[in-house]
Residue frames relative to the residue before (quaternion, step in Angstrom):
aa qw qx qy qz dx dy dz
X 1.0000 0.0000 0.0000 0.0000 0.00 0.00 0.00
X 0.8055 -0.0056 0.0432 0.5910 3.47 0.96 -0.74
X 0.6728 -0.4653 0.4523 0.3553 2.85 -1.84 0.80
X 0.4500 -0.5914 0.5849 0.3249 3.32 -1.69 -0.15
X 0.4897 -0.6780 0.4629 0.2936 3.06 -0.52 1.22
X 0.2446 -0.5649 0.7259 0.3068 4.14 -1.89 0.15
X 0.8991 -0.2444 -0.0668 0.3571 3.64 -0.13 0.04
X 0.7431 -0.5942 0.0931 0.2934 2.97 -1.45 0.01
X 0.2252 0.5904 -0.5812 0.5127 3.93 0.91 1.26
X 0.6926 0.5589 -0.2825 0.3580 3.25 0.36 -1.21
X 0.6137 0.5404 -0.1693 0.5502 3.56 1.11 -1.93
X 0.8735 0.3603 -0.2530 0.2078 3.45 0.46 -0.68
X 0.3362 0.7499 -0.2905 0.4901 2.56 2.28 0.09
X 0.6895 0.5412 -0.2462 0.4137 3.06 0.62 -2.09
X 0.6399 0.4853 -0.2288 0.5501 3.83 0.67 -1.53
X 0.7617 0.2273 -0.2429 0.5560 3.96 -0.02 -0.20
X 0.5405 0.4597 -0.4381 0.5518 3.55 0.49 0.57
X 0.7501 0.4277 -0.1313 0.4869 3.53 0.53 -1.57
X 0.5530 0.6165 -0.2563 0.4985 3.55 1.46 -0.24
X 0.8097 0.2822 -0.0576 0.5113 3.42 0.61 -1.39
X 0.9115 0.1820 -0.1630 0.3309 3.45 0.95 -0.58
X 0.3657 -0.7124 0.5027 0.3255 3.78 2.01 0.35
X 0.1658 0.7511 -0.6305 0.1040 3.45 0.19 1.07
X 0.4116 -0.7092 0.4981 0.2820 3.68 -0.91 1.00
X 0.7119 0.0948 -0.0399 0.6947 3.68 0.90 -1.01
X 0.0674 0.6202 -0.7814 0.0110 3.70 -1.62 0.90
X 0.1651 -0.6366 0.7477 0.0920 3.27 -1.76 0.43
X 0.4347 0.7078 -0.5365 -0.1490 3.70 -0.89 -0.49
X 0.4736 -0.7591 0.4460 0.0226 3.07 -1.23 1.42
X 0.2981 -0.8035 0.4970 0.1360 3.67 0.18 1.07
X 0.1052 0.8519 -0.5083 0.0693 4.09 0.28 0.82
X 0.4026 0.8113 -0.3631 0.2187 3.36 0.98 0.91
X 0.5613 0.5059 -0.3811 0.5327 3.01 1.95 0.58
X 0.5742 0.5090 -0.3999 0.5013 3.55 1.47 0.71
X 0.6045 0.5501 -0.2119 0.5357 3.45 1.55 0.27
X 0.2999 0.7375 -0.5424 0.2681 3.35 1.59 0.12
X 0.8175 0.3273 -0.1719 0.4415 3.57 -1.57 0.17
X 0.5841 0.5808 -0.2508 0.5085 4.31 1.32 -0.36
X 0.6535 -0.5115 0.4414 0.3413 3.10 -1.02 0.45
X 0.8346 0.0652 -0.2071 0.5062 3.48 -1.73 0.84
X 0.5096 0.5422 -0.5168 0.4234 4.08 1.10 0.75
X 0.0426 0.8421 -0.5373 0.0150 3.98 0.20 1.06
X 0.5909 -0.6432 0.3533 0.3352 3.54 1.35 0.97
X 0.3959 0.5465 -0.5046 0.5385 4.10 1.09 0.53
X 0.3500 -0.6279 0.6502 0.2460 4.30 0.79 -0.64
X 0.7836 0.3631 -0.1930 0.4657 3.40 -1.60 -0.24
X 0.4139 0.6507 -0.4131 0.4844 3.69 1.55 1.36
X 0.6916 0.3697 -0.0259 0.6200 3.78 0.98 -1.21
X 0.1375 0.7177 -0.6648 0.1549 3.70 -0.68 0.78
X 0.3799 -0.5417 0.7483 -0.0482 3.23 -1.98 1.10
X 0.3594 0.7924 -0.4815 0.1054 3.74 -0.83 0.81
X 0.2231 -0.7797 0.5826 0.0532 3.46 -0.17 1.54
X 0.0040 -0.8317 0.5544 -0.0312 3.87 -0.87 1.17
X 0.0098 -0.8152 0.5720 0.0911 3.67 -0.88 0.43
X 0.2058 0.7980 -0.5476 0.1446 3.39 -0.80 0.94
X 0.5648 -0.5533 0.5136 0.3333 3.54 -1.26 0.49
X 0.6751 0.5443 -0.4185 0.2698 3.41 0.84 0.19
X 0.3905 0.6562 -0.4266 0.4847 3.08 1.98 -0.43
X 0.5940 0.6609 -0.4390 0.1328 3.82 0.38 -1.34
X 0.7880 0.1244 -0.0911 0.5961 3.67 -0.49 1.16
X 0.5593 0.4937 -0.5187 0.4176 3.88 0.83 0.90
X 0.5036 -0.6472 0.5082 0.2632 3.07 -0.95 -0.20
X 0.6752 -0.3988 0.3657 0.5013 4.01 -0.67 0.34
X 0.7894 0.1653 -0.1961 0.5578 4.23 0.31 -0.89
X 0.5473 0.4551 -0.5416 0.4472 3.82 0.65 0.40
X 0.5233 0.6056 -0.2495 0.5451 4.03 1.35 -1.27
X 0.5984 0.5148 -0.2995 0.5359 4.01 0.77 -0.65
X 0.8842 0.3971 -0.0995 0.2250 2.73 0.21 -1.76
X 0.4436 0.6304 -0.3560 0.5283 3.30 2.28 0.01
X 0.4079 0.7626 -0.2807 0.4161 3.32 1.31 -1.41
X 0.8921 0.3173 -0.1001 0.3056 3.10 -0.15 -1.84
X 0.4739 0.5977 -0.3373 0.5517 3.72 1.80 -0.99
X 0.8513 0.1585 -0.2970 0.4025 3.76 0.03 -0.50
X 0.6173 0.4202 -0.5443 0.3824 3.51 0.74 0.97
X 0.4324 -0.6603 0.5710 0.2258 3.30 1.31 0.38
X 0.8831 -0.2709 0.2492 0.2909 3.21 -2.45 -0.80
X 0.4306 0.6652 -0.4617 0.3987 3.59 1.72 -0.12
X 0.7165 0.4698 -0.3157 0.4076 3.59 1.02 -0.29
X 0.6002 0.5176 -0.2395 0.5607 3.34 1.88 0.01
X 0.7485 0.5381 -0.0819 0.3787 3.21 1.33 -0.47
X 0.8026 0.2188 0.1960 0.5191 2.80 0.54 -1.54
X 0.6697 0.3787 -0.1880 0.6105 4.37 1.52 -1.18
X 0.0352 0.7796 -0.6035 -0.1636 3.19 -0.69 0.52
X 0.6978 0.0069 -0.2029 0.6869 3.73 0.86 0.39
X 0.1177 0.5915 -0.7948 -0.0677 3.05 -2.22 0.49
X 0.3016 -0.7138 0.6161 0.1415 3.01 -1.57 0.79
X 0.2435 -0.8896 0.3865 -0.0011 3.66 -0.13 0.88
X 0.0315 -0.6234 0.7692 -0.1368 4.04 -0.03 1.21
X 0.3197 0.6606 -0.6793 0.0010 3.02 -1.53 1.49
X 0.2984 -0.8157 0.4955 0.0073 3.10 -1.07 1.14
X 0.3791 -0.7277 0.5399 0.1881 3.36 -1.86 0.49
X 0.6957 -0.3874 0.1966 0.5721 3.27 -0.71 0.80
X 0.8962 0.1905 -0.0843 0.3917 3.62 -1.18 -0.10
X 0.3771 0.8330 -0.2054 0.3488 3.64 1.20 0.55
X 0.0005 -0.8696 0.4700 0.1511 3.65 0.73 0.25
């Protein structure tokens, strides 16, 4: 279902995602060594994330309702700790 996470922002993503939303397929791609020298890069990594999700919870949302689920089970890690994510989320059978 998911990647293995590289550390632990990542893990806690993966676990509070996989917690709140029973995702059948998850990727998330840590891209925070392509962000050296950019904003909200403070050289700790684990700042810039990529994440492709699929769940039945998306079914019948729209793109900012499908975000906005996204964004409820990362809570303050996105206020804290993420300084970008880019978000593909999907419903079962969805390409």
């Amino acid at each position: 279902m998911s990647d293995k996470p590289n550390g632990p922002v990542a893990s806690e993503m993966i676990r509070r995602l996989t917690e709140a939303l029973e995702p059948t397929r998850m990727h998330l791609d840590d891209q925070s060594d392509h962000h050296i020298g950019h904003a909200g890069h403070d050289g700790r990594g684990e700042s810039h994330f990529a994440l492709t999700i699929e769940s039945a919870a998306f079914e019948g949302r729209n793109r900012i309702e499908r975000q906005r689920l996204v964004y409820r089970a990362l809570g303050e890690l996105l206020d804290e700790q993420v300084h970008a994510l880019s978000i593909r989320a999907l419903a079962p059978g969805e390409a």
